[in-house]
C-alpha positions in Angstrom: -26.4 -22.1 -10.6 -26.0 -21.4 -6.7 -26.5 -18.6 -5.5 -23.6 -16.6 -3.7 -23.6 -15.3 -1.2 -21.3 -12.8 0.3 -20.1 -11.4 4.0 -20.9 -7.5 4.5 -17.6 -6.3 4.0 -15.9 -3.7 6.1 -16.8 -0.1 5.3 -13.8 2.1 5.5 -16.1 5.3 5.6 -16.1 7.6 8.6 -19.5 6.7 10.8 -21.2 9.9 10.0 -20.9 9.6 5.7 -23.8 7.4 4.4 -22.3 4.3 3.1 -22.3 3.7 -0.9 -22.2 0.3 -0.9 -23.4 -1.7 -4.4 -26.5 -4.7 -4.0 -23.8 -7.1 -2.9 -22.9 -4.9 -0.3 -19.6 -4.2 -1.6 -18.1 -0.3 -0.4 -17.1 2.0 -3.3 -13.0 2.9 -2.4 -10.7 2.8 -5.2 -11.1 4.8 -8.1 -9.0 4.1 -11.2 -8.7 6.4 -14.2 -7.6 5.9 -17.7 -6.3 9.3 -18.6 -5.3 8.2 -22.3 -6.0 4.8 -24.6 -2.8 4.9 -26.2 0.3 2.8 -25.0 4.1 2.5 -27.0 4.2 -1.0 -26.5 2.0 -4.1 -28.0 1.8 -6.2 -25.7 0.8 -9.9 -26.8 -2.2 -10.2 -24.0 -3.4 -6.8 -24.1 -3.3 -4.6 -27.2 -1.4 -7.4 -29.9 0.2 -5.9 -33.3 -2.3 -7.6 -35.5 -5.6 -6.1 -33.3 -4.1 -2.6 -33.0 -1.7 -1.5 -35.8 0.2 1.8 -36.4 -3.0 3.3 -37.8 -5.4 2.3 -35.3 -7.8 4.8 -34.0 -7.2 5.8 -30.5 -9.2 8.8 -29.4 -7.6 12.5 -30.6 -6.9 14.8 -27.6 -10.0 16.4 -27.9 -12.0 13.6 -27.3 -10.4 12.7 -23.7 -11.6 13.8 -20.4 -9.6 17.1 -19.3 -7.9 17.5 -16.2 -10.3 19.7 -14.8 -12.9 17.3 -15.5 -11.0 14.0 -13.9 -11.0 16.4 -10.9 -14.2 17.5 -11.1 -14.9 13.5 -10.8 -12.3 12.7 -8.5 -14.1 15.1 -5.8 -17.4 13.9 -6.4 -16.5 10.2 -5.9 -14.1 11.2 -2.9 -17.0 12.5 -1.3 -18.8 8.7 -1.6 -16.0 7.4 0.1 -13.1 6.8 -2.4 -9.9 6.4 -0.7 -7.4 5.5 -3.3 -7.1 6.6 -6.9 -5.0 5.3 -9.5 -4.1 6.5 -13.0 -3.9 4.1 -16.0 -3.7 4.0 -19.5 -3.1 2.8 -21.9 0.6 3.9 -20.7 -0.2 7.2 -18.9 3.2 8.5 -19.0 2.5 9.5 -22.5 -0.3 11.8 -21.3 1.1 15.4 -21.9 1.7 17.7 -18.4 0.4 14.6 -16.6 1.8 15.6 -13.4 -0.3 19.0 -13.4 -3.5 16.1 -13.0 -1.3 14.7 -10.1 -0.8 17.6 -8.2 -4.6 18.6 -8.1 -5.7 15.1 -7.2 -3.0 14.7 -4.7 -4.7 18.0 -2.9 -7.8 16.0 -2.0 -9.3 14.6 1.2 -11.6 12.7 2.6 -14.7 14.2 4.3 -12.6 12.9 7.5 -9.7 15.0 6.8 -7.6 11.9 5.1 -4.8 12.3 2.5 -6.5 10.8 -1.0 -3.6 7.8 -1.8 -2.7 8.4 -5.1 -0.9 6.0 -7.5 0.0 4.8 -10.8 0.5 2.1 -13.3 2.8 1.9 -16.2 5.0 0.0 -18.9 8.1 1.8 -17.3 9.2 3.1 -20.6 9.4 6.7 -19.6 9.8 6.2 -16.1 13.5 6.9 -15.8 12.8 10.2 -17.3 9.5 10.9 -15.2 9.9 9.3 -12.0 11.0 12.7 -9.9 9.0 15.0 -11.7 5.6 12.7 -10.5 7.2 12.5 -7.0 7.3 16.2 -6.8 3.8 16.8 -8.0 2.5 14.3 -4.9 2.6 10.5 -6.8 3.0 8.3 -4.2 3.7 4.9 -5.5 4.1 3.1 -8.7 3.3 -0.3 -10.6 5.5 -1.1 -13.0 4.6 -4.0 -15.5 7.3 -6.2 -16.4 6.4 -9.6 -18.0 10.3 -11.3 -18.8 13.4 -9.9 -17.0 14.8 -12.2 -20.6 15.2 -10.0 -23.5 14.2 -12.1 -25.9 11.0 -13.1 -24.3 10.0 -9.1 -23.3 10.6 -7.9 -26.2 8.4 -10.5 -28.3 5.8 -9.7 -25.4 6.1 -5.9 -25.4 6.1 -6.1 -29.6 8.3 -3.4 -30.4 11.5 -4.7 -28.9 11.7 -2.3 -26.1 15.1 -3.4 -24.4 14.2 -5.0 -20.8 17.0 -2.3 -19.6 15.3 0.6 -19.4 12.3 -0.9 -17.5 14.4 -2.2 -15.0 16.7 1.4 -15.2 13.1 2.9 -14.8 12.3 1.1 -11.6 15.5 1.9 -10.0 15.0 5.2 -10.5 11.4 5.2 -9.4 13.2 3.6 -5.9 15.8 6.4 -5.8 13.0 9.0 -6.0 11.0 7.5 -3.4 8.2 6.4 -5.0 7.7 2.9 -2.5 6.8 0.6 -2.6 7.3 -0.1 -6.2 5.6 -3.4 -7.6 6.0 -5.4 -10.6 3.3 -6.8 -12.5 3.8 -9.9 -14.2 1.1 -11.9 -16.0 1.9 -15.0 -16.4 1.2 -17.1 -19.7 2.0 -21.0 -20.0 4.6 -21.6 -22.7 5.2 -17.8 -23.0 6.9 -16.6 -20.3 6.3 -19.1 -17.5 9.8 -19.8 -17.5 10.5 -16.1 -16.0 8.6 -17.1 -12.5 11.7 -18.0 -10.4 14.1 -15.8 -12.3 12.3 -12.4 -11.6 11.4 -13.3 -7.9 15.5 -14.1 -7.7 16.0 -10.7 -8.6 13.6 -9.0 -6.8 14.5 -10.5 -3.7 16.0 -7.9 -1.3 15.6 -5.0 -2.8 11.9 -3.2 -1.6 10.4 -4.0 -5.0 7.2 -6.2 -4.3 6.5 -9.1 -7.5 2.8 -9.6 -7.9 2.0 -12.5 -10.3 -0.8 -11.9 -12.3 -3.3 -15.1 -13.7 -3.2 -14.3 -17.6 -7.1 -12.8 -17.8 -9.8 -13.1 -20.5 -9.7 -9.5 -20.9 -9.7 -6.1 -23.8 -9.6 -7.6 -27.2 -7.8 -10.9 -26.1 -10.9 -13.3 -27.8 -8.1 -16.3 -28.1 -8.1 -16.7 -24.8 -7.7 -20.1 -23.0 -8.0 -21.7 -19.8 -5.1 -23.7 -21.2 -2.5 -20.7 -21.2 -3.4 -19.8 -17.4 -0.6 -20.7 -15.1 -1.9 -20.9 -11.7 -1.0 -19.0 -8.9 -1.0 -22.2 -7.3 1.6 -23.7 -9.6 3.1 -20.0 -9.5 3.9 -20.0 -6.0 4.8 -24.0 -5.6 7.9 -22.7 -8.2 9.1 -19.7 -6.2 8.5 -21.6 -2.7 10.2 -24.4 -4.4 13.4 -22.4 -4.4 12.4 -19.6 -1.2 10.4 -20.6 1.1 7.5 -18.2 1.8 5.5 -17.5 4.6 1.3 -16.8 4.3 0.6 -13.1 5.4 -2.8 -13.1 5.9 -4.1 -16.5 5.5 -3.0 -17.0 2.0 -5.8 -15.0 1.0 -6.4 -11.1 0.0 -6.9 -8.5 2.9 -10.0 -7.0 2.0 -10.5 -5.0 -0.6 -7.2 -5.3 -2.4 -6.5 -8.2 -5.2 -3.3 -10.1 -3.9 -2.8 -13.1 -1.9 0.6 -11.9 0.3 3.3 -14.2 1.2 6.9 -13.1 2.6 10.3 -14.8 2.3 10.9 -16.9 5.1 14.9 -15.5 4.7 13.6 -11.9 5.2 14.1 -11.0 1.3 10.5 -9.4 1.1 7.2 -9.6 -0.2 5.6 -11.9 -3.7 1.9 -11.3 -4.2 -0.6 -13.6 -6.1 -3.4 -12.4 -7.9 -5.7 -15.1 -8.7 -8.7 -13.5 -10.8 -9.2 -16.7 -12.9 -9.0 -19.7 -10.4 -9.7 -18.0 -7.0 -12.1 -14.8 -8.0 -12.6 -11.9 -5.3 -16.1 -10.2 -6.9 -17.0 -10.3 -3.4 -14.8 -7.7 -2.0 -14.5 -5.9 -5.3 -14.4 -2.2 -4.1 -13.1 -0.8 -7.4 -14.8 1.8 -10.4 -13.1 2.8 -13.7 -13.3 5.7 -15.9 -12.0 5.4 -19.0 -10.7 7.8 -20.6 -13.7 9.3 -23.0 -15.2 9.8 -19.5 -17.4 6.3 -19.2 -17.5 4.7 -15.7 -17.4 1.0 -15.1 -18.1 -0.9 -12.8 -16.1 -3.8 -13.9 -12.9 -4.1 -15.5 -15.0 -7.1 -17.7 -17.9 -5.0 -18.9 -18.9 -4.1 -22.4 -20.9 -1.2 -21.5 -20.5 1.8 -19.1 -22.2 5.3 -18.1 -21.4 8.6 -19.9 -20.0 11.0 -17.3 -19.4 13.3 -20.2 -22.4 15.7 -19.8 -22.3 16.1 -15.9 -18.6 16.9 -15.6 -18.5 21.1 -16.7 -21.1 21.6 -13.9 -20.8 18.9 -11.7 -24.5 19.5 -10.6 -26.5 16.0 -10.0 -23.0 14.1 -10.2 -22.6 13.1 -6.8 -25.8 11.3 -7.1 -25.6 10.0 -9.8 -22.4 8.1 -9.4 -24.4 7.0 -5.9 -27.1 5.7 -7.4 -25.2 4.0 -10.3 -22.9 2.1 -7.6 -25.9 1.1 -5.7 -27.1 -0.9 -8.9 -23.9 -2.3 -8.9 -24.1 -6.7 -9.2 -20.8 -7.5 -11.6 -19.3 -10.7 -10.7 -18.3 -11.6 -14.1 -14.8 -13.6 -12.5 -17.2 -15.8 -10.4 -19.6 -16.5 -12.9 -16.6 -17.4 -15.8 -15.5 -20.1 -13.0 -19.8 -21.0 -11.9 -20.3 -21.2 -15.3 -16.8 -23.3 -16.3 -16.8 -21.5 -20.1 -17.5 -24.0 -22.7 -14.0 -25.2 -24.0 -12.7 -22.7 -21.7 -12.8 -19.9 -23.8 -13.5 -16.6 -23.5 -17.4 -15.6 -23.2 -18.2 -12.7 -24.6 -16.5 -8.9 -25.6 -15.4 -6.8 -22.7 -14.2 -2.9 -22.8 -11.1 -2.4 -24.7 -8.6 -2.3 -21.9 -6.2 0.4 -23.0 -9.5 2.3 -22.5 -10.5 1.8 -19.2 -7.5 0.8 -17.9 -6.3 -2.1 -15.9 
């Protein structure tokens, strides 16, 4: 196999805090969190019916990280140069008195006196009912994943026949709230819901809400995976350009350190992304940890292993270096070695993390 070799990325870290960078040279910046492994829907590429039933095991309360530990965490990784935080699930929203985990997080600064970015993902189930509540706590933005703006098609996705509605009532209400920009996930599966391209950039357009298609992943329990199912964001974008003309910001490709390719309408209507994880991989400028939500870090979102955090987090003594030194060790590439190594059949390698776990 060739080697590859990557550019030494920009460091975002103030001049006078030593740089954490991993053997590839990558900076640690974005921190993600799974604050809980359970989600309401069943969603066919993530956690399907028949893999995770109504009796499956997801971790009891008492075996998730508390909020004062997530903080305890949060400040240690801040301090190596984490800029942007994120909380996942599983669907977080179902986290009890999650926005008391907001408001402490959203307190934090860098060691150059920077406000900590903090966001979230989430099914938009509860969002209608949430959405001020996190804006008042100090939630700045929110991704909402919506797969089908067809009800048909979302709810055999989602797997519990949530009505499209409410999403969509959700994300209006996470606008009205000010929680901007809001973005919208969509991954995109051949002969699933391919057909919902063109319709959900048409209703996206012109209203502040960024679309971000997503190439369907070989991630979590998802071992049927195919090279077969992935739709392109090539072929994504040839549809919606087909129909709006868009415009490259940035070269087609993804400023560093973030995951989407950028384009604008050429009409004004806004922004699509393209997130390209299958044919076009980014390891290179991968700046991203995950802790899921028994307290293990990883440093990929395809691992199958990651690093107890568990018995550091009541003192916090030793942690800082410790997350140091595990981020210096750091050599995942897993998306550039899938496409090095072209899967035989084009399947699926091997088992990664459960991703209501660890988070997206």
């Amino acid at each position: 196999m060739n080697t590859i070799l990557y550019p030494q990325p920009a460091l975002r870290q103030p001049s006078h805090i030593e740089p954490c960078v991993d053997m590839l040279g990558r900076p640690l910046t974005d921190l993600r969190i799974s604050v809980i492994d359970q989600c309401n829907f069943r969603c066919t590429y993530c956690m399907p019916a028949e893999l995770y039933p109504s009796d499956y095991p997801f971790l009891p309360s008492s075996e998730r990280l508390s909020f004062a530990q997530i903080e305890t965490m949060a400040r240690a990784f801040v301090r190596l140069g984490v800029d942007k935080i994120r909380i996942t699930g599983g669907e977080p929203l179902l986290r009890k008195n999650l926005e008391q985990l907001i408001e402490a997080l959203a307190k934090l600064t860098t060691p150059d006196g920077r406000a900590v970015s903090i966001a979230l993902t989430t099914n938009g189930s509860l969002l209608a009912a949430k959405a001020q509540s996190l804006k008042d706590a100090g939630l700045e933005r929110v991704t909402v994943s919506l797969d089908s703006l067809d009800n048909g098609i979302f709810q055999r996705m989602n797997g519990v026949d949530f009505p499209v509605e409410k999403v969509l009532h959700g994300i209006e209400v996470a606008q009205a709230v000010g929680l901007t920009p809001v973005k919208v996930n969509m991954v995109v599966q051949k002969g699933v819901n391919d057909s919902q391209i063109v319709p959900l950039a048409r209703h996206f357009r012109h209203t502040g809400v960024v679309l971000r298609l997503i190439e369907f992943m070989d991630v979590g329990g998802i071992g049927a995976w195919s090279r077969t199912h992935v739709v392109t964001s090539e072929a994504a974008r040839a549809l919606i350009a087909d129909e709006f003309p868009l415009v490259s910001l940035g070269e087609g490709k993804p400023v560093s350190h973030e995951t989407a390719s950028r384009y604008r309408y050429l009409d004004g209507g806004g922004e699509v992304g393209f997130i390209s994880s299958v044919s076009q991989p980014f390891c290179g400028d991968c700046s991203r940890v995950r802790v899921s939500s028994d307290g293990k870090l990883f440093t990929c979102l395809f691992a199958q292993d990651g690093l107890d955090l568990r018995p550091r987090l009541d003192s916090a003594q030793g942690l800082e270096s410790l997350l140091r030194q595990h981020w210096q060790r750091r050599g995942d590439r897993y998306s550039e070695v899938r496409g090095a190594l072209a899967q035989l059949g084009g399947r699926k390698q091997y088992p990664t993390v459960r991703m209501s776990l660890v988070g997206g």
